[in-house]
N, C-alpha and C positions, 0 to 999 in steps of 0.2 A: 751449653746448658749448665746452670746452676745447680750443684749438689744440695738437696737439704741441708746436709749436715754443716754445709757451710754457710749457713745463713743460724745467721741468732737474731732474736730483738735490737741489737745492736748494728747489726748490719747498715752500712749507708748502700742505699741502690748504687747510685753515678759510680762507686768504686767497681762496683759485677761487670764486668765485660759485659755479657748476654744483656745489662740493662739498657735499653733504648727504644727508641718510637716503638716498636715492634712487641716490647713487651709490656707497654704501656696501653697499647691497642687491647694484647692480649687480657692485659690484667680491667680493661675495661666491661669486654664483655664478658669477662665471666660472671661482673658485679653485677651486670643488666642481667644476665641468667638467671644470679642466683638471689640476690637482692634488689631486684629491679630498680638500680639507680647507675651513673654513670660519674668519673670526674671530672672537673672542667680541667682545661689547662693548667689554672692559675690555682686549683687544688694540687694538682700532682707536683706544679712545681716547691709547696709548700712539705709535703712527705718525702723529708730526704732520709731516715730510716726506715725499716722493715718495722719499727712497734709504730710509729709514725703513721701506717697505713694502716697496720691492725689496728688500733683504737680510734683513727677517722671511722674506717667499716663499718665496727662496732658502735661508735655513737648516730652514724646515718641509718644502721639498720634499727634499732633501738627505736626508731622515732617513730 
């Protein structure tokens, strides 16, 4: 598991151990939870940082 405090904006996911299928699954449904949307493949391959995913979020919830 991934520390907060070791994650910045600047973080690249692929370097986090804990990041793979798994937590890509996980980070999907929390978005359908909470944002009712999901990512395609070919978005998550495109957020290779931690701000990278927060300002897609934020521009797909936004809409």
């Amino acid at each position: 598991m991934v520390d907060v405090e070791d994650v910045t904006p600047a973080t690249v996911l692929d370097i986090l151990e804990d990041w793979d299928s798994m937590a890509t699954i996980s980070l999907n449904a929390v978005l359908d939870e909470q944002f009712d949307f999901t990512l395609s493949e070919e978005e998550v391959k495109i957020l290779n940082e931690y701000s990278d995913t927060l300002n897609y979020i934020d521009q797909k919830s936004t809409k």
